[in-house]
C-alpha positions in Angstrom: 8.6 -4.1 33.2 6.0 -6.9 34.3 6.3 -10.5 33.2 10.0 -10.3 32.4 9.8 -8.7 29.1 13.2 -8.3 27.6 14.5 -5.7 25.7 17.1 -6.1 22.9 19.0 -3.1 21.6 21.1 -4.9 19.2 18.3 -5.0 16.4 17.6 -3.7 13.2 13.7 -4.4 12.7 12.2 -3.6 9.2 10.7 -0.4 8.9 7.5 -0.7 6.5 6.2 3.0 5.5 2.7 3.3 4.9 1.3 4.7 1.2 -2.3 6.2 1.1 -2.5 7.7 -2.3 -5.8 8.4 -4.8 -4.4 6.6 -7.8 -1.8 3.6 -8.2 0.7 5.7 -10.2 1.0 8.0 -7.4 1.2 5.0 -4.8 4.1 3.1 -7.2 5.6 6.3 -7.1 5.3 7.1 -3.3 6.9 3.7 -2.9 9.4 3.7 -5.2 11.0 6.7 -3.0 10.0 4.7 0.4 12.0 2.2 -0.6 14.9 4.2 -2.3 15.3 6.1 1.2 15.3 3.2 3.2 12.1 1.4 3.9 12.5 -2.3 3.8 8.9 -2.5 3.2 5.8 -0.9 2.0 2.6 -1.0 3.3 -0.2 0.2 -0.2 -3.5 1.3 1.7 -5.2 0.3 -1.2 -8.9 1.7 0.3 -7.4 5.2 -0.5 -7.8 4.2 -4.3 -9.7 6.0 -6.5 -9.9 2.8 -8.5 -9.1 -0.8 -7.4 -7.6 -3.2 -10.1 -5.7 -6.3 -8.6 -4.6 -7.3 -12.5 -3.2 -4.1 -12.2 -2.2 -4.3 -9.2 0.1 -7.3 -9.4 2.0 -6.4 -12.9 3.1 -2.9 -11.5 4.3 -4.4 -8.2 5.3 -7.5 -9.4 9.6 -6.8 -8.9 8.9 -5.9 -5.8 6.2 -8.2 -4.0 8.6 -9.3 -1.6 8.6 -5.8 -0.3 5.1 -5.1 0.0 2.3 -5.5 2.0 -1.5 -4.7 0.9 -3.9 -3.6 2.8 -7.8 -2.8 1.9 -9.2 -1.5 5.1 -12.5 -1.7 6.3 -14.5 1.6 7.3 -15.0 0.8 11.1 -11.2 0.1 11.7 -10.3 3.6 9.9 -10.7 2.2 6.0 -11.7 4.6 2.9 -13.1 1.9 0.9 -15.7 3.5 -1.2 -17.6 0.4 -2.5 -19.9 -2.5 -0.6 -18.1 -4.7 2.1 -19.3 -7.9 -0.7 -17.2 -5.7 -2.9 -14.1 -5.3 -0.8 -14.1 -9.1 0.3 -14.0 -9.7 -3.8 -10.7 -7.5 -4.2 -9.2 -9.3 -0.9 -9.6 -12.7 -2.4 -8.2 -11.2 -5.5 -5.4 -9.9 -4.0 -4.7 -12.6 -1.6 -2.4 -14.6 -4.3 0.4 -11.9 -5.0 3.3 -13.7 -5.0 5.8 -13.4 -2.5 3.4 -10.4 -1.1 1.4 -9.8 2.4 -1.7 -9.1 2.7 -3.2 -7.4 6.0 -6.8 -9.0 6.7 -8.8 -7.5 9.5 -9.5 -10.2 12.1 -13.3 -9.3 11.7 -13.3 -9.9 8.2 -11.8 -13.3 8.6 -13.8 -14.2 10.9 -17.3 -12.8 9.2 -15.9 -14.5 6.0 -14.4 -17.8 6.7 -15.7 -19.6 3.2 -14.5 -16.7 1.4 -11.4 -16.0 2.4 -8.1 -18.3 2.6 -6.2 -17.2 5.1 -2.5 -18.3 4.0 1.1 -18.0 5.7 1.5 -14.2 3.9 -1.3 -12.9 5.7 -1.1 -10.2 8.5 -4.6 -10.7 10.9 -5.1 -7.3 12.4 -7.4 -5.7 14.8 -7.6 -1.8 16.0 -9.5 0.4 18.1 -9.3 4.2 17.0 -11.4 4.6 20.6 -9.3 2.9 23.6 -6.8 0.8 24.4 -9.0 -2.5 26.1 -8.0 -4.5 29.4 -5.1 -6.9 29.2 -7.2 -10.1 29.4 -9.1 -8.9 26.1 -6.2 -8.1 24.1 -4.5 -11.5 25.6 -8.0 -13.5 24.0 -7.9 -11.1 20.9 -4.1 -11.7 20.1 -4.8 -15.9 20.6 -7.4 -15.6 18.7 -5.9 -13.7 16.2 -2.6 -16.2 16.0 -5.2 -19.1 14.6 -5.5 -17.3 11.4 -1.9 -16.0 9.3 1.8 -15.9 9.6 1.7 -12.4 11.9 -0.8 -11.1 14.6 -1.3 -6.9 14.4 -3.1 -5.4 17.0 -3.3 -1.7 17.5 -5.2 0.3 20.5 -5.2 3.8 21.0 -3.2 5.1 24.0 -5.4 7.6 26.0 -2.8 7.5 28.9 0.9 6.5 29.2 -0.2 2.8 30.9 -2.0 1.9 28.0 1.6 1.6 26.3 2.2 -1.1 28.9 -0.5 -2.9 28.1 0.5 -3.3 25.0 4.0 -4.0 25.3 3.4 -6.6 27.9 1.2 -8.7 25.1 4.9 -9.7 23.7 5.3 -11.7 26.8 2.4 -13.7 26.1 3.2 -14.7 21.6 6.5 -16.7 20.1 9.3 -13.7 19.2 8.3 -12.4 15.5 4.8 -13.0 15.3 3.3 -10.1 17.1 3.3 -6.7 16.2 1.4 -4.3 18.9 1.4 -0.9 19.6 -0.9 2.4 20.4 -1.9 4.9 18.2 -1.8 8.7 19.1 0.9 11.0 20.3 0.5 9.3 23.7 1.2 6.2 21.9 4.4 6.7 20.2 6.7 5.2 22.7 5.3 1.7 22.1 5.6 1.6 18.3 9.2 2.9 19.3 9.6 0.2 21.9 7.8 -3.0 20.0 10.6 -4.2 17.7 12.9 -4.2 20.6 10.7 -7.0 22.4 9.8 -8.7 19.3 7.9 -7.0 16.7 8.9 -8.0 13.4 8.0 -5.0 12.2 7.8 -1.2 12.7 5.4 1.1 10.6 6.4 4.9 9.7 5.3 7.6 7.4 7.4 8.7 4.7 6.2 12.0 3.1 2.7 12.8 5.1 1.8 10.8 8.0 -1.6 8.5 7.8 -2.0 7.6 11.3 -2.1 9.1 14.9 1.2 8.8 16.7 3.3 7.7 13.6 6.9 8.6 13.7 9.0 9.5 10.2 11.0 7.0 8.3 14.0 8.8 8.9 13.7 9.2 12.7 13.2 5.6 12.9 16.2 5.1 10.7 18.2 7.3 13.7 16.2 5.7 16.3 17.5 2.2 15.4 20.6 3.5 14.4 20.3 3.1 10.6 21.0 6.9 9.6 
């Protein structure tokens, strides 16, 4: 592979399923079972909500903040948020103090809301394109951009041919080890998010019971995968 990107089989990354449930009992639920089957952590699409309430929020997840990561997606990078975009920017600076807790911020939204939001060292900056996956030098500016603003970098491309994967996979060349996590969505896709914790990704994101996005691979064949199972 280009630029001397090294592989390492001898890893165990954390595999963080994704929950995208209507209310938060069935979320603490869907989690609860995530993380009784494996899951080191849990990723609570908190757009999918009926009902938002970060009070709420906190006390039910409280034992287990360290394990989660919370995410209220915007519309144009594949959110369900019902309500305003002043309205989801409230909830985020809400949410944003959760002890021990991520929170996944879309590098737009930072960026659109500077004042507002505080980006901290628990905050995942992500980008995504549900369209493409873009040439290497704008994912290269994206990703530096990107690393200005939290403690991890996401960025996520769709893979409409096999080279797009490389693309992708050769942006861990260019960030520090545990900082990036890349990788292409759609079934042409799923050999990056296979490959990205074995060149540094910190983390790896799978479905549990019903899958949420394109390309995503099952908890337990990541478990096999990685040899966990």
């Amino acid at each position: 592979m280009k630029n001397n990107t090294q592989i390492n089989f001898n890893i165990k990354p954390k595999i963080c399923v994704s929950v995208a449930e209507s209310s938060l009992s069935l979320t603490k639920k869907s989690a609860k079972r995530a993380i009784d089957d494996g899951a080191d952590l849990v990723e609570l699409r908190l757009d999918f909500l009926s009902s938002i309430e970060p009070t709420r929020i906190k006390k039910e997840f409280e034992k287990i903040s360290e394990k989660v990561i919370l995410t209220v997606r915007r519309k144009d990078e594949g959110g369900k948020f019902k309500g305003s975009e002043a309205k989801r920017i409230e909830l985020i600076e809400q949410l944003e103090d959760v002890n021990n807790s991520l929170i996944d911020i879309e590098l737009r939204t930072i960026l659109e809301n500077k004042k507002k939001i505080n980006q901290k060292k628990n905050t995942i900056v992500s980008w995504h394109d549900f369209n493409k996956t873009p040439r290497s030098n704008k994912l290269e500016k994206l990703t530096k951009l990107s690393s200005r603003y939290g403690k991890y970098v996401k960025i996520v491309s769709t893979a409409q041919t096999l080279q797009d994967n490389r693309r992708i996979i050769e942006l861990y060349t260019k960030q520090r080890k545990g900082k990036l996590i890349a990788f292409c969505m759609g079934d042409k896709g799923s050999i990056s998010r296979i490959i990205s914790p074995l060149v540094g990704a910190p983390i790896v994101f799978a479905y549990h019971k019903k899958k949420i996005a394109p390309g995503q691979l099952s908890l337990n064949e990541l478990k096999i995968l990685y040899g966990e199972e």
